[in-house]
C-alpha positions as CSV (number, residue, x, y, z in Angstrom):
1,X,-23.9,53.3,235.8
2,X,-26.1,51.9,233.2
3,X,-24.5,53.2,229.6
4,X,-26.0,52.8,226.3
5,X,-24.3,53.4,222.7
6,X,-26.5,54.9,219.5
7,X,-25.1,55.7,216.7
8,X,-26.9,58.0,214.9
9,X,-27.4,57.9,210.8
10,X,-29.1,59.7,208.5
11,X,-29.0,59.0,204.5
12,X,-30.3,62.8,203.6
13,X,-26.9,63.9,204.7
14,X,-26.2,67.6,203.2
15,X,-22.7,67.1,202.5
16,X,-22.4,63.3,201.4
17,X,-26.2,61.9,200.8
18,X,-26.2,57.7,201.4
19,X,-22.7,57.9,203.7
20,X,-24.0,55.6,206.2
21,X,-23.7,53.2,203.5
22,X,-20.4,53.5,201.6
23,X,-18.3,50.8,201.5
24,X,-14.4,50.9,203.0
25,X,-12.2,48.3,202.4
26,X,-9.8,46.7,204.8
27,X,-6.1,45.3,204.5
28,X,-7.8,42.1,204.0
29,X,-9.9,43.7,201.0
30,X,-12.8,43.1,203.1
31,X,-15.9,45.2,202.1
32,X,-18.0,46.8,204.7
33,X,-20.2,49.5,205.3
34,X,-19.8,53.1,207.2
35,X,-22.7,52.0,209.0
36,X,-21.3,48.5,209.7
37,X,-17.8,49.6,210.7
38,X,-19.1,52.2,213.2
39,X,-20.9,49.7,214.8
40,X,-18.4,47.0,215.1
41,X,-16.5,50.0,216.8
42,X,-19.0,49.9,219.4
43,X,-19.4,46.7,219.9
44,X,-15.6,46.4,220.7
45,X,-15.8,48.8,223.5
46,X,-16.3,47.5,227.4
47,X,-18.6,48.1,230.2
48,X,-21.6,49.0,227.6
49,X,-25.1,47.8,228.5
50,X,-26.3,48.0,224.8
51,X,-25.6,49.0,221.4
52,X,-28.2,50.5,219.0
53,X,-27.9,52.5,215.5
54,X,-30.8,55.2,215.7
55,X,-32.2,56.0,212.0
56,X,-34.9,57.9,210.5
57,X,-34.1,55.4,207.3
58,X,-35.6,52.0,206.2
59,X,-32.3,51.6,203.7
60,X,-29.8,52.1,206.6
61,X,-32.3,49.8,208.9
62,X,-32.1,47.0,207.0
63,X,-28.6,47.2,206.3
64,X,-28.0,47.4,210.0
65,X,-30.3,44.5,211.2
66,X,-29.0,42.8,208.8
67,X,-25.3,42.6,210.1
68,X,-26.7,42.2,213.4
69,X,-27.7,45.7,215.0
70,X,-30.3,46.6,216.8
71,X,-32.6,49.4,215.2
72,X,-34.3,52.5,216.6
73,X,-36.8,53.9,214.1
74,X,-36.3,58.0,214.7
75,X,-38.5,60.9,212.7
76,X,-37.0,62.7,209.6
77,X,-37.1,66.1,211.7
78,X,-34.0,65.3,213.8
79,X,-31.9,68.0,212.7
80,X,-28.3,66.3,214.1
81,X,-26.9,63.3,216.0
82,X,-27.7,64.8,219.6
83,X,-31.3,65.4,218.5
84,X,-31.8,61.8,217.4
85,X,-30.5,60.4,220.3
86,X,-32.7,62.3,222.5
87,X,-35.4,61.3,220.5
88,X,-34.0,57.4,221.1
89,X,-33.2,57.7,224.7
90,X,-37.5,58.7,224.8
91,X,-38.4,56.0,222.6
92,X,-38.9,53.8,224.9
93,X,-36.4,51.0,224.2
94,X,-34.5,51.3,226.7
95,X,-33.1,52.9,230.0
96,X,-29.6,54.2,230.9
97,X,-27.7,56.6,233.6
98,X,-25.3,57.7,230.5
99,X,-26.3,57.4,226.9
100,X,-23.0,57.8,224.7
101,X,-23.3,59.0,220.8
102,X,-20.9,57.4,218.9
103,X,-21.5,58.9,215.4
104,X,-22.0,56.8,212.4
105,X,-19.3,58.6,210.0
106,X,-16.3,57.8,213.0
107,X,-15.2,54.0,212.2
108,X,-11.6,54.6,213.5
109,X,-13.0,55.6,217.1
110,X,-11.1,53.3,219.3
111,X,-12.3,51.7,221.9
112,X,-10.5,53.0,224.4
113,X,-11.6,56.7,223.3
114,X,-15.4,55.6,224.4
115,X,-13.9,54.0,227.7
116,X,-12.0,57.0,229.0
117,X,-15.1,59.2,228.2
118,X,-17.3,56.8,230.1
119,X,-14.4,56.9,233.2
120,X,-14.4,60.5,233.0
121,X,-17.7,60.6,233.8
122,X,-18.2,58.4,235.9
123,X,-15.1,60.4,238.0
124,X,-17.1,63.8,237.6
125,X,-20.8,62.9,238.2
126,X,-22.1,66.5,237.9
127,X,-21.1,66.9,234.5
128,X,-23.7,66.9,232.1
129,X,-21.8,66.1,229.0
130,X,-18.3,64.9,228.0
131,X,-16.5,64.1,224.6
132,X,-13.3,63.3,223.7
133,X,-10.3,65.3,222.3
134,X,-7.0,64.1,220.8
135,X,-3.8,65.9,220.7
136,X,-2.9,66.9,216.5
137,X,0.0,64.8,215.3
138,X,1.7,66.5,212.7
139,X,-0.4,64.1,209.9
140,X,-3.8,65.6,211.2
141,X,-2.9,68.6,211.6
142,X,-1.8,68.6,207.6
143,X,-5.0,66.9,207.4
144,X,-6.7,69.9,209.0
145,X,-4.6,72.6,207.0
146,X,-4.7,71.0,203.5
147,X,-8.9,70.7,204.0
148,X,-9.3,74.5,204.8
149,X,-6.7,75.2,201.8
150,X,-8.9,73.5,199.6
151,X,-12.2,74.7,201.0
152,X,-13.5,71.8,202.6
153,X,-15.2,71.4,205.7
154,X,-13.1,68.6,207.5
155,X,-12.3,67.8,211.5
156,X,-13.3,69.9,214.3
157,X,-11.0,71.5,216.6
158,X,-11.7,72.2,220.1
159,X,-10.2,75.0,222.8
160,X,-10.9,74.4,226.1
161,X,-10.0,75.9,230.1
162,X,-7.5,74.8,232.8
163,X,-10.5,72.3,234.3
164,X,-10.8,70.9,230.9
165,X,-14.9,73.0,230.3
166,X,-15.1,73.4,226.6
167,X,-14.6,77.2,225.3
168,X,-15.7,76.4,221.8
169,X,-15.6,74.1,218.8
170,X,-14.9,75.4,215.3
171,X,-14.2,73.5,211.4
172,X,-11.9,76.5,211.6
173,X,-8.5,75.0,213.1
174,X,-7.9,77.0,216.2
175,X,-6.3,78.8,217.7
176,X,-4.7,80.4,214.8
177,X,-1.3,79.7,214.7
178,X,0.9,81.6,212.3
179,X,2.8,80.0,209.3
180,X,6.1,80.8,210.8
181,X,4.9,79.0,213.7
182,X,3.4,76.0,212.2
183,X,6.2,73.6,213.9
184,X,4.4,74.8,217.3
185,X,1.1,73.4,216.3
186,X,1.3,69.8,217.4
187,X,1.5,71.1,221.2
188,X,-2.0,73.7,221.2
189,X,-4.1,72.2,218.3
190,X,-6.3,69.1,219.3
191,X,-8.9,67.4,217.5
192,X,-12.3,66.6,218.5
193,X,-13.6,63.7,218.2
194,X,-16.7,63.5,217.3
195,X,-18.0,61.7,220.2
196,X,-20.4,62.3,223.1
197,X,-21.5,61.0,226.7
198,X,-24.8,62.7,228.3
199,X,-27.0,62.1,231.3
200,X,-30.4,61.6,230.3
201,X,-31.3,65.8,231.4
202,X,-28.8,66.9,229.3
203,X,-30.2,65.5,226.5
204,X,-34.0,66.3,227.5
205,X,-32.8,70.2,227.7
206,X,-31.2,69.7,224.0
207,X,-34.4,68.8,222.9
208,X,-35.8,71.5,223.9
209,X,-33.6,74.3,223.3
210,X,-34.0,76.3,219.8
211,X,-30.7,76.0,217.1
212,X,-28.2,78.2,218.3
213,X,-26.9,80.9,216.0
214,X,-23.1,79.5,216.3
215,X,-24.7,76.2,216.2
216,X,-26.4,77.1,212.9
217,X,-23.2,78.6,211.4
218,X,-20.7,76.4,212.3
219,X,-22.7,73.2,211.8
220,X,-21.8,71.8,214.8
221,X,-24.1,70.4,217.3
222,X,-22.5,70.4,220.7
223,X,-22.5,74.6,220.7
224,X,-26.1,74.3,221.8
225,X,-25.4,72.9,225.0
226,X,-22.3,76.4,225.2
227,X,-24.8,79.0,223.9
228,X,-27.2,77.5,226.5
229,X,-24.6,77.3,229.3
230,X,-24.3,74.2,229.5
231,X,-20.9,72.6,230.6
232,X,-19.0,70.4,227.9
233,X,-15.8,68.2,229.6
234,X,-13.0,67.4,227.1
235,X,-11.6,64.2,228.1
236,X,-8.0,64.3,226.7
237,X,-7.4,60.2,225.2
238,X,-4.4,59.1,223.3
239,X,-4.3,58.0,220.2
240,X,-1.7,55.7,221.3
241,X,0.1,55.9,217.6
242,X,-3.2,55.3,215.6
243,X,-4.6,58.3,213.5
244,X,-8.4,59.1,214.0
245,X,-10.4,60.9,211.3
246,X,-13.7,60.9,210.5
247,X,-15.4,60.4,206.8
248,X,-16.5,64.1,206.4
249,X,-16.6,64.1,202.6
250,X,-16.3,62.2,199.9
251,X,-12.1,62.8,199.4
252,X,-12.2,61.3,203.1
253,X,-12.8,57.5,202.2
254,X,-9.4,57.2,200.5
255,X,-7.9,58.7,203.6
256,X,-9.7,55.9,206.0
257,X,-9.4,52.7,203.5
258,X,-5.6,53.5,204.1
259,X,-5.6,53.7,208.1
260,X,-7.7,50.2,207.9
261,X,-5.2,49.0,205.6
262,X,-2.3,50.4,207.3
């Protein structure tokens, strides 16, 4: 099974214009792009054909070739990460059974997050998309809590069946559990990673398909393929004693400098 990586990045991001390119610093004090660090991610992870960052963005391009990446020149009109690599996987570039999104704002994906969603769908070949989900230590699920509290828009939660199909995906943490329950939450609440696996139809019928209306209010891209019936696996992973959390907003590079110096 022929698997690619893209990461997608976009500078014109709503939230935090320029992300790809912020700077994290390591234990070390080491200095490195978003961009940079997601892709050094990628590149630790096994049984992938190829690596590319996908880009509508000459800044982000030369950053990236300049570390060592390989570039896919996408148009400004991809509204979201699915949509560009779609438009990548058509480019002509290159050609894969499984084409895996591992976003450009997720640094502290492990590698073994990327492997088990690969295995899973290599074990369940009629599944037309997978993505990871992580059980909520009590950390993330602070992390979760004190975002909302605050207003932000932070992680992504994700409630799925008994066969692991997705039921839906929300910045709201769900399911709602009540204050006096809150000790409960590390056993029902899990975080989604924000990290995908598609075969090549999949991602054709994305293309085509118009923004959903839960897509459109919830921001989040993988409620297409739901609204459209489309079946999204959750692949439980461990985070085998490391915290994952994505830079969402600004607030969130403090949070990750600290993991990579931890």
């Amino acid at each position: 099974m022929k698997t690619v990586i893209v990461i997608p990045a976009r500078y014109a991001s709503t939230r935090y214009p320029g992300k790809p390119l912020v700077t994290l610093q390591d234990a070390d004090g080491v200095a490195k792009s978003l961009i940079q660090r997601s892709w050094e991610a990628a590149m630790q992870v096994g049984g992938v054909d190829d690596v590319f960052v996908a880009t509508d963005d000459d800044r982000i391009k030369d950053a990236a070739e300049a570390f060592g990446a390989k570039v896919i020149m996408t148009s400004t009109t991809c509204e979201n990460g699915t949509a560009r690599c779609a438009e990548a996987a058509t480019a002509g570039v290159f050609e894969a059974d499984l084409v895996v999104n591992l976003q450009g704002d997720a640094p502290l994906t492990p590698a073994w997050f990327v492997e088990d969603l690969i295995a899973a769908m290599a074990a369940n070949p009629t599944a037309p998309v997978a993505t990871p989900v992580v059980l909520c230590d009590a950390q993330t699920y602070a992390h979760f809590r004190a975002d909302r509290a605050a207003g932000l828009v932070g992680g992504t939660t994700a409630v799925f069946d008994r066969n692991n199909r997705a039921l839906y995906f929300s910045k709201e943490v769900l399911p709602y559990i009540h204050p006096s329950k809150a000790d409960e939450a590390e056993g029902d609440v899990f975080h989604h990673v924000g990290l995908y696996a598609y075969r090549p139809a999949a991602l054709a019928q994305y293309a085509d398909w118009p923004e959903g209306r839960l897509e459109l209010h919830e921001g989040l891209e993988q409620l297409r393929f739901l609204e459209n019936g489309t079946d999204i696996l959750c692949v439980e992973v461990e985070g085998r004693g490391r915290v994952f959390w994505e830079l969402n907003n600004p607030g969130d590079v403090e949070r990750i400098e600290s993991i990579l110096k931890g």
